[in-house]
BADOKOL-833803 format. One record per residue (C-alpha): residue number from 1; x negated, y negated, z negated. Coordinates in nm, 3 decimals. Last residue first. Layout:
N
 num       x       y       z
 NUM       X       Y       Z
...
***
This chain:
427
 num       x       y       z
 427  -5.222  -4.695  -7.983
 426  -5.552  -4.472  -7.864
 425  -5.526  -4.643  -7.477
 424  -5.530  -5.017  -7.579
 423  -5.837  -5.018  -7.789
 422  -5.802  -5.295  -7.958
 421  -5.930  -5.612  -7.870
 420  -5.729  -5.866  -8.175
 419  -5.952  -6.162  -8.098
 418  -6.153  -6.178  -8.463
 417  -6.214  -5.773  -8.517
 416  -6.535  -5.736  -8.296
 415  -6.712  -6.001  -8.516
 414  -6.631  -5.848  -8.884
 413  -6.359  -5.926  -9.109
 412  -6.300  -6.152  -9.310
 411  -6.299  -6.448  -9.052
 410  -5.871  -6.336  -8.977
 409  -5.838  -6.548  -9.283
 408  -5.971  -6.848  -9.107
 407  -5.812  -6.781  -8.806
 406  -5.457  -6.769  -8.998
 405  -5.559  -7.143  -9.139
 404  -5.606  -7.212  -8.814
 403  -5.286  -7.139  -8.618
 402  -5.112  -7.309  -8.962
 401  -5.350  -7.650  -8.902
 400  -5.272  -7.647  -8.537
 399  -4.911  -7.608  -8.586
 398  -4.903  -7.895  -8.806
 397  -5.117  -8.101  -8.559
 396  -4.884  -8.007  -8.287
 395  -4.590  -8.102  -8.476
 394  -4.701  -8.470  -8.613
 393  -4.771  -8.546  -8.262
 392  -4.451  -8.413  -8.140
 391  -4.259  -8.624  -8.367
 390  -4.433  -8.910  -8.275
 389  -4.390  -8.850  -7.917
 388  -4.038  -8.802  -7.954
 387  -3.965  -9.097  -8.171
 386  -3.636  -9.013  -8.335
 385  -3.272  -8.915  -8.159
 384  -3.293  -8.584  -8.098
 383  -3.024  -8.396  -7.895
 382  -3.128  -8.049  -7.893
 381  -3.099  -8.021  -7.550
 380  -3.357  -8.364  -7.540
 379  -3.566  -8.250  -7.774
 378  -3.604  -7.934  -7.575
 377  -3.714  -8.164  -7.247
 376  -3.966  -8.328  -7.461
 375  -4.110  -7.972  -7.572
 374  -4.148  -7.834  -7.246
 373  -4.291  -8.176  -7.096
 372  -4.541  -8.207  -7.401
 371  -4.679  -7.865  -7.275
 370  -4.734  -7.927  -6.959
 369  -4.914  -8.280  -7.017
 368  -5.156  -8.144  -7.288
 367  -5.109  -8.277  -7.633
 366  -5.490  -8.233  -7.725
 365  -5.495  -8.000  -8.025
 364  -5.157  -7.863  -7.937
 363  -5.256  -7.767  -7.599
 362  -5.621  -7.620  -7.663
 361  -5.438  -7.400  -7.940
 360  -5.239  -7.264  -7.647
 359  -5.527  -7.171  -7.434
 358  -5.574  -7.421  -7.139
 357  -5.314  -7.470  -6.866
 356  -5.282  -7.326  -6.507
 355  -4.966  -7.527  -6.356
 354  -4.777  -7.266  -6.181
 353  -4.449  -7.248  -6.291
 352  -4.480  -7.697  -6.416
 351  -4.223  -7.866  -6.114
 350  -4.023  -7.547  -6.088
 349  -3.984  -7.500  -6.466
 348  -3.828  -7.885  -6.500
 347  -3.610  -7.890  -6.222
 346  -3.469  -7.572  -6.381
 345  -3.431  -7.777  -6.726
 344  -3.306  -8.048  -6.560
 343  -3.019  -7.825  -6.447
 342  -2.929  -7.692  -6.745
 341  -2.961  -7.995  -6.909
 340  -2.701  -8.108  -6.609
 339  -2.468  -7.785  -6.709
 338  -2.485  -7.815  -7.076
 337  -2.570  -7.514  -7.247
 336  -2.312  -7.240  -7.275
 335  -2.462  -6.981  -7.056
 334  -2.799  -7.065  -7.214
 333  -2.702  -6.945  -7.522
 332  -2.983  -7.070  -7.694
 331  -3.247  -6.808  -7.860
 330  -3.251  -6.710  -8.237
 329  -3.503  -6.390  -8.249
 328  -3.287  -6.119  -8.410
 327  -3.416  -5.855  -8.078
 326  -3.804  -5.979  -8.155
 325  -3.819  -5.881  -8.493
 324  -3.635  -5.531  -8.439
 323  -3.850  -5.447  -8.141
 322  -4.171  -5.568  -8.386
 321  -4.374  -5.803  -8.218
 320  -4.740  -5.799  -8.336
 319  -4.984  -6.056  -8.482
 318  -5.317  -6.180  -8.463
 317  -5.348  -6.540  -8.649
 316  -5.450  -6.346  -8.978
 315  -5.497  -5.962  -8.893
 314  -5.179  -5.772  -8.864
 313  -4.870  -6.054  -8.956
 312  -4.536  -5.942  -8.828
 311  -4.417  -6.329  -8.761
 310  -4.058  -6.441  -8.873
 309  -4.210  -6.779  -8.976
 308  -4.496  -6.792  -8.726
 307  -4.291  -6.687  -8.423
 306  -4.006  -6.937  -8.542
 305  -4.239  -7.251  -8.547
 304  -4.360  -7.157  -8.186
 303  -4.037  -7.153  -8.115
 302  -4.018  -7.515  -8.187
 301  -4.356  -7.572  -7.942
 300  -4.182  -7.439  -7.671
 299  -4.326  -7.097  -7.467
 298  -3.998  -6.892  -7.573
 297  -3.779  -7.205  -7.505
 296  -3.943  -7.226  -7.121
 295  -3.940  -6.864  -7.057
 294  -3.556  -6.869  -7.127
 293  -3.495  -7.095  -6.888
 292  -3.671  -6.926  -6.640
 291  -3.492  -6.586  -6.749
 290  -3.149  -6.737  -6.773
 289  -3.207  -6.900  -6.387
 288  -3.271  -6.536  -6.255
 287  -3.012  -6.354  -6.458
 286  -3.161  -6.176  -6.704
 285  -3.365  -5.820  -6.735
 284  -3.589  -5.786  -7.061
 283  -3.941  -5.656  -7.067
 282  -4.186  -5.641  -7.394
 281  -4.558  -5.696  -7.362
 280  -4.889  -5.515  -7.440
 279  -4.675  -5.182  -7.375
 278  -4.772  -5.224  -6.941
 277  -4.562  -5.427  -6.790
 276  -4.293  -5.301  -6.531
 275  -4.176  -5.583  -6.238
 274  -3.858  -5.714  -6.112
 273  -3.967  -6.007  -5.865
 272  -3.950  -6.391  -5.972
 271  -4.163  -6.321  -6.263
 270  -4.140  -6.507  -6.569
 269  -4.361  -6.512  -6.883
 268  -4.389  -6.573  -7.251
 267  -4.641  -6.593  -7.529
 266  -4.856  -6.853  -7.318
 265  -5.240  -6.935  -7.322
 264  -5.354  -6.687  -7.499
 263  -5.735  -6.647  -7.362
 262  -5.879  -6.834  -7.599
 261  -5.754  -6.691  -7.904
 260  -5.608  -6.862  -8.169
 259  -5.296  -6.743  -8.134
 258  -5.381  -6.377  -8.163
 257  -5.141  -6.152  -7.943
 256  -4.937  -5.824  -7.932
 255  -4.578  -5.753  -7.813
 254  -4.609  -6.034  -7.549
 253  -4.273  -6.157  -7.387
 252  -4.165  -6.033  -7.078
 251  -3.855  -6.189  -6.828
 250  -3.825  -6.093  -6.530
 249  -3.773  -5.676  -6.624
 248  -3.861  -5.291  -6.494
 247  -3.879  -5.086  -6.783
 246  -3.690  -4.774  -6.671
 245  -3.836  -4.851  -6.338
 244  -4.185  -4.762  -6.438
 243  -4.100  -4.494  -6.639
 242  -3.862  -4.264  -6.345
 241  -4.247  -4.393  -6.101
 240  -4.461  -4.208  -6.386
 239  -4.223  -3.917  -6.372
 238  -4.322  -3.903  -5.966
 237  -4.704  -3.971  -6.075
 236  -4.705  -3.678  -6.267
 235  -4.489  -3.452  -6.065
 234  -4.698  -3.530  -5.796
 233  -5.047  -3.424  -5.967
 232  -5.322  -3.601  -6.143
 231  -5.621  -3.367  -6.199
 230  -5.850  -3.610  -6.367
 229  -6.252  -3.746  -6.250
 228  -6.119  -4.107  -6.138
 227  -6.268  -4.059  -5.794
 226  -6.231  -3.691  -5.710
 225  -5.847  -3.753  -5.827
 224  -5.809  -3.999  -5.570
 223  -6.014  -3.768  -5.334
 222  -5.767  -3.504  -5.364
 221  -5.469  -3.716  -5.353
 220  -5.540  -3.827  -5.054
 219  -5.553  -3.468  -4.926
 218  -5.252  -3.403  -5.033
 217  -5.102  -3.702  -4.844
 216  -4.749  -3.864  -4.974
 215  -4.884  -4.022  -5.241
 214  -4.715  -4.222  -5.515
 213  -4.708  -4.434  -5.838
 212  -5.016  -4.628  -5.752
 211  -4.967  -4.919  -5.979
 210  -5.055  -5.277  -5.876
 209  -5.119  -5.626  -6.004
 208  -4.931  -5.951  -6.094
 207  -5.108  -6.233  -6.113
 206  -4.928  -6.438  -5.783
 205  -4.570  -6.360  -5.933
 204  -4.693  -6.424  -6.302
 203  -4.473  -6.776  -6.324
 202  -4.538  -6.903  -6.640
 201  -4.928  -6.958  -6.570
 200  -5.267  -6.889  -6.798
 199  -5.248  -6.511  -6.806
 198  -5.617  -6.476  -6.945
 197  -5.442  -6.255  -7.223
 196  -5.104  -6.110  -7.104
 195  -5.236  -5.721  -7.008
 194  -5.149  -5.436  -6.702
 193  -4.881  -5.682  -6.560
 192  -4.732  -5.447  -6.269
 191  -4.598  -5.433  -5.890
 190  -4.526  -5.062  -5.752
 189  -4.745  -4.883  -5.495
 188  -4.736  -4.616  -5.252
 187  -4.451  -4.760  -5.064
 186  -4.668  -5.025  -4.966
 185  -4.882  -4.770  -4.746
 184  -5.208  -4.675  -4.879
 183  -5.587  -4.750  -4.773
 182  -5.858  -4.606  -4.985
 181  -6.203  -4.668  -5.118
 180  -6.526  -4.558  -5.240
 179  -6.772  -4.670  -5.013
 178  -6.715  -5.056  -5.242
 177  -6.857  -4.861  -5.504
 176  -6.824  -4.933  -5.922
 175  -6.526  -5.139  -5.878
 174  -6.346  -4.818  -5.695
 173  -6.166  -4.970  -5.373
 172  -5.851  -5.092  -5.263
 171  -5.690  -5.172  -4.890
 170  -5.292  -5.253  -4.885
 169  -4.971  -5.141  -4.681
 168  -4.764  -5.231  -4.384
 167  -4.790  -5.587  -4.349
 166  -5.149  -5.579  -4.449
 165  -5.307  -5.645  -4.833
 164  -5.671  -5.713  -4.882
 163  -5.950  -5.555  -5.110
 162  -5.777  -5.463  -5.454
 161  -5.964  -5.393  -5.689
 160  -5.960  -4.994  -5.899
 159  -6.119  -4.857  -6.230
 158  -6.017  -5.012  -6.514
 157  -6.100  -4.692  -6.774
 156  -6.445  -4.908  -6.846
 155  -6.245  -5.194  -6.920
 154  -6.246  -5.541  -6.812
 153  -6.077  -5.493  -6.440
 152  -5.910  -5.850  -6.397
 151  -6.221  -6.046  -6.323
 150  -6.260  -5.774  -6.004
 149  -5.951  -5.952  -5.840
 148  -5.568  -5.843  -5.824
 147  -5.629  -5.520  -5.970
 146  -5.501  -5.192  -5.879
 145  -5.399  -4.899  -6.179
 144  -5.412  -4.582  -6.119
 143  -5.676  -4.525  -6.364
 142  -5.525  -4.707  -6.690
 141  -5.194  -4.430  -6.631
 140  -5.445  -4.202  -6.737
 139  -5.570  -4.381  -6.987
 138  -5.495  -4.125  -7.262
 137  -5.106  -4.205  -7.205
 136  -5.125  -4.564  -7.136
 135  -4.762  -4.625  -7.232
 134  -4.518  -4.827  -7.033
 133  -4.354  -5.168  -7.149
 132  -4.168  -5.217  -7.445
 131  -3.793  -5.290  -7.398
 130  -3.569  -5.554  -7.521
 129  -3.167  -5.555  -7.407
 128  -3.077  -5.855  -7.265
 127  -2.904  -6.175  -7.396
 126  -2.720  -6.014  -7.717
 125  -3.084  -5.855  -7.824
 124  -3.196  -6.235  -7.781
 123  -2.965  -6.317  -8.064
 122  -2.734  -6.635  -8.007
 121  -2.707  -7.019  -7.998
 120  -2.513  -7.283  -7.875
 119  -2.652  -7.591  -7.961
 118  -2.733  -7.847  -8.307
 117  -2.767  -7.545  -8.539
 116  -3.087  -7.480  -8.295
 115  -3.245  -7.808  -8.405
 114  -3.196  -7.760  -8.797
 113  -3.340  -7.442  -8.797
 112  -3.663  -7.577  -8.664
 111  -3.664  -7.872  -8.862
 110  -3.618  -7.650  -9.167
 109  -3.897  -7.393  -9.015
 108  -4.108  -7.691  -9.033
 107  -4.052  -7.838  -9.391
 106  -4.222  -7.526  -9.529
 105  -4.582  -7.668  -9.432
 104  -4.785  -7.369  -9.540
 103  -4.565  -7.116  -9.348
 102  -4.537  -6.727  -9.375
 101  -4.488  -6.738  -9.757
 100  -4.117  -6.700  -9.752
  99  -4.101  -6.545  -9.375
  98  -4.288  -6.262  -9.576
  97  -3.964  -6.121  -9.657
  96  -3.882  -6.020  -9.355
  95  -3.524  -5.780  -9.227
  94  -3.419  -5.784  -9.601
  93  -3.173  -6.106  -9.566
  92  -2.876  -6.071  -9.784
  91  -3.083  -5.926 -10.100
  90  -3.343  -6.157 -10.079
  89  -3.124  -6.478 -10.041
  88  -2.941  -6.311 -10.369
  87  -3.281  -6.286 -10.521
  86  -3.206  -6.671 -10.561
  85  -3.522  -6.893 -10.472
  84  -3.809  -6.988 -10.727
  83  -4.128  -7.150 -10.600
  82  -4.507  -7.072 -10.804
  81  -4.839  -7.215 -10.634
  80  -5.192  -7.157 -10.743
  79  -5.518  -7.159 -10.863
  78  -5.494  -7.568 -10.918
  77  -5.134  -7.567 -10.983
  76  -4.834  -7.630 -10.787
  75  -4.470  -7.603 -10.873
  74  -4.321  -7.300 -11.151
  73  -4.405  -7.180 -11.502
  72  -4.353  -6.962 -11.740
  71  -4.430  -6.564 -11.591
  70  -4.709  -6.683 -11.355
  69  -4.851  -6.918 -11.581
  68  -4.939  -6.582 -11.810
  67  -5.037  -6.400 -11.564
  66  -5.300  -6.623 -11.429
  65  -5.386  -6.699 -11.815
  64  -5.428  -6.314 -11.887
  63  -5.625  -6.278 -11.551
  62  -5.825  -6.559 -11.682
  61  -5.913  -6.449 -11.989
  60  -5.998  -6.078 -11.777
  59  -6.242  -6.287 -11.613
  58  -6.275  -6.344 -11.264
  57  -5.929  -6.443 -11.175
  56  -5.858  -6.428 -10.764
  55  -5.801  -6.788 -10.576
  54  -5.533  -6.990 -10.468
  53  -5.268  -6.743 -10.536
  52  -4.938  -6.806 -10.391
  51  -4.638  -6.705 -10.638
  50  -4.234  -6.643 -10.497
  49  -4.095  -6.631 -10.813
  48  -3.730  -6.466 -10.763
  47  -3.382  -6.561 -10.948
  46  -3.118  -6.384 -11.024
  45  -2.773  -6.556 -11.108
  44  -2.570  -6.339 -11.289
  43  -2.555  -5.984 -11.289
  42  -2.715  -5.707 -11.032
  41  -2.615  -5.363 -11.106
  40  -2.789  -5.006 -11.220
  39  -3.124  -5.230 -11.237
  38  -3.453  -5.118 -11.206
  37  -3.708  -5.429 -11.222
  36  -3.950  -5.527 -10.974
  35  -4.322  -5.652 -10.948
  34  -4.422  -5.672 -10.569
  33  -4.782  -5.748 -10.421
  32  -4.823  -5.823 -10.045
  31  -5.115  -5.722  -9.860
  30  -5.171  -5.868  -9.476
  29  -5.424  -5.656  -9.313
  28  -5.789  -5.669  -9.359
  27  -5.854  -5.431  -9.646
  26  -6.175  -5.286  -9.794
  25  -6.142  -5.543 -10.096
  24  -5.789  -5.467 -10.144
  23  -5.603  -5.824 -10.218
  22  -5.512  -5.824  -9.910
  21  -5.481  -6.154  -9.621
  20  -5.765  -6.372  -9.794
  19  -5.763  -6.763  -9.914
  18  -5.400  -6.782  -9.966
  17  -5.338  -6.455 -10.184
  16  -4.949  -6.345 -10.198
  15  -4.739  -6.222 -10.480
  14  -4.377  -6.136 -10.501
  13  -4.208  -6.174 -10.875
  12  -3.911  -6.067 -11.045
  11  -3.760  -5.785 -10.764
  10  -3.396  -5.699 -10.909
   9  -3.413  -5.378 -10.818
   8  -3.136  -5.083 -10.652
   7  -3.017  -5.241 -10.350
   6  -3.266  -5.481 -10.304
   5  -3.539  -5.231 -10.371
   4  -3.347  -4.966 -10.124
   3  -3.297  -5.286  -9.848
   2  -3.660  -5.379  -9.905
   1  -3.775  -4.992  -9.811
***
């Protein structure tokens, strides 16, 4: 749709509210307003008003005087903000528009820019290709799944914990009855991440859960289905098992996430073992030491600055990755990196893999250890001469102040809404 308006518009004006995310009364997702112009052919220098309102007109006086500052002025007024770029940036770029407004301080994307123009850089499509993880098909594929501990199993359709592993296979039982239960070889299972939130290390190796993905034993089968009240048959789980390794990765990154949440505690993770997600997070294959590396820059403080900017906005701080937002993500080249940052780097992810941290606002808004060590080690690649801790002081409390103005606007709507808990199995 932006690439027909650019193509065949000149868009004049783009209009955001700053105190709600639609102007629709019975809307809660991000509303942008548009006024364009047909044009046969673009002449001369274009130019777009990119306009913030502060606050909505209540009389039709001051709809008329809205309107009229709108069209003849520009810079900051009391009820709100008018910039001016070239439509030509418009026209080049129409993967996001909404980068334009996504920021309140727009000196940080700058910075951000800035620091990855110092290093080799590159898409992440060109590092891996990106790949959401499995569906839940009608929660079918919910009930075969085994979790690590019972704090794992928060919905009703999360049915089975695991009891205790042996060399040769592993013990699980329903959560509702510890009668009902069933021992499987290890060939019966394959190694999962059913959700990120409450993920609180880089290294998922000792989170990960299970998928029963086959059974030899018809009778088994029987009583599994007994259990979980569905007629699952081989076939099923044998396609299951061709999905599961079409998304097997080591590197994820979640698809959807609020960032003022408590229980987000990192976008990014690493897993030592190839593994399948479930679709709450997106899979990529790398070389071992790429993938580490990689989970470090995704989990940074900087790229925290690109998430927001090129950020599909849902419900204020809650947000989704597109496929096509997260494959034009600007990444290093880590094959071109220095060799001894390389290395520190890799020092760096072994010493912190496991650390359990706090949620990520918790980080910024008290410069926790593990965090600061990411970011330091960044400034470092990216060559920064200035006051780190300085620097990152003034960071984390801009990043704070954007997380929360987004939690703020997410406070329209009601209770259930704030954290983003959707019902996984109807998306």
């Amino acid at each position: 749709m932006r690439k027909l308006w650019s193509e065949n518009y000149y868009v004049e004006y783009i209009i955001l509210t700053s105190f709600r995310s639609a102007f629709s009364e019975s809307t809660r997702f991000r509303e942008m307003l548009f006024v364009a112009r047909k044009v046969s052919k673009h002449e001369g220098r274009l130019r777009t008003k990119l306009v913030m309102l502060k606050e909505h007109p209540k009389t039709l006086d001051e709809a008329r005087n809205f309107a009229n500052d709108i069209m003849t002025r520009s810079g900051a007024r009391e009820n709100l903000e008018i910039r001016q770029i070239d439509y030509s940036i418009l026209r080049h770029d129409t993967r996001n528009w909404f980068r334009f407004f996504a920021l309140k301080n727009e000196s940080l994307y700058e910075e951000f820019a800035n620091q990855m123009s110092t290093i080799p850089n590159m898409r992440l499509v060109d590092s891996s290709p990106v790949v959401r993880g499995y569906e839940m098909k009608g929660g079918m594929v919910q009930s075969l799944v085994i979790y690590r501990t019972p704090a794992k199993a928060l919905k009703s359709k999360d049915i089975w914990i695991k009891v205790k592993s042996k060399p040769n296979g592993m013990t699980f039982r329903h959560k509702a009855s510890e009668a009902v239960a069933f021992t499987l070889p290890n060939s019966s299972f394959s190694r999962t991440i059913r959700r990120p939130s409450g993920m609180n290390r880089l290294n998922v190796y000792k989170d990960l859960d299970y998928m029963i993905t086959d059974i030899k034993q018809s009778s088994t089968l029987r009583r599994l289905n007994d259990a979980i009240g569905a007629n699952l048959s081989r076939r099923f789980l044998e396609s299951l098992q061709g999905d599961i390794n079409r998304r097997l990765g080591n590197f994820f990154v979640s698809a959807d996430f609020d960032l003022s949440a408590s229980g987000t505690h990192w976008i990014a993770f690493y897993s030592p073992v190839k593994v399948a997600p479930a679709k709450m997070l997106w899979s990529m294959t790398m070389k071992d030491e790429y993938a580490k590396l990689m989970c470090l820059f995704f989990n940074s403080s900087m790229n925290l600055v690109q998430l927001l900017a090129e950020r599909v906005e849902t419900r204020g701080a809650f947000m989704r990755m597109r496929e096509y937002f997260l494959e034009d993500f600007i990444v290093p080249d880590i094959s071109k990196l220095d060799e001894r940052l390389r290395g520190e780097l890799l020092r760096l992810f072994k010493s912190i893999e496991y650390s359990e941290v706090p949620s990520i606002l918790v980080q910024l808004k008290t410069n926790h250890a593990v965090r600061k060590k990411i970011d330091r080690a960044w400034l470092k690649v990216f060559r920064y001469k200035g006051d780190a801790d300085s620097y990152l002081d003034g960071l984390y409390s801009s990043l704070v102040n954007e997380i929360e103005i987004l939690r703020d606007l997410m406070m329209e709507g009601s209770s259930s809404e704030l954290y983003g808990e959707e019902d996984e199995e109807s998306d």
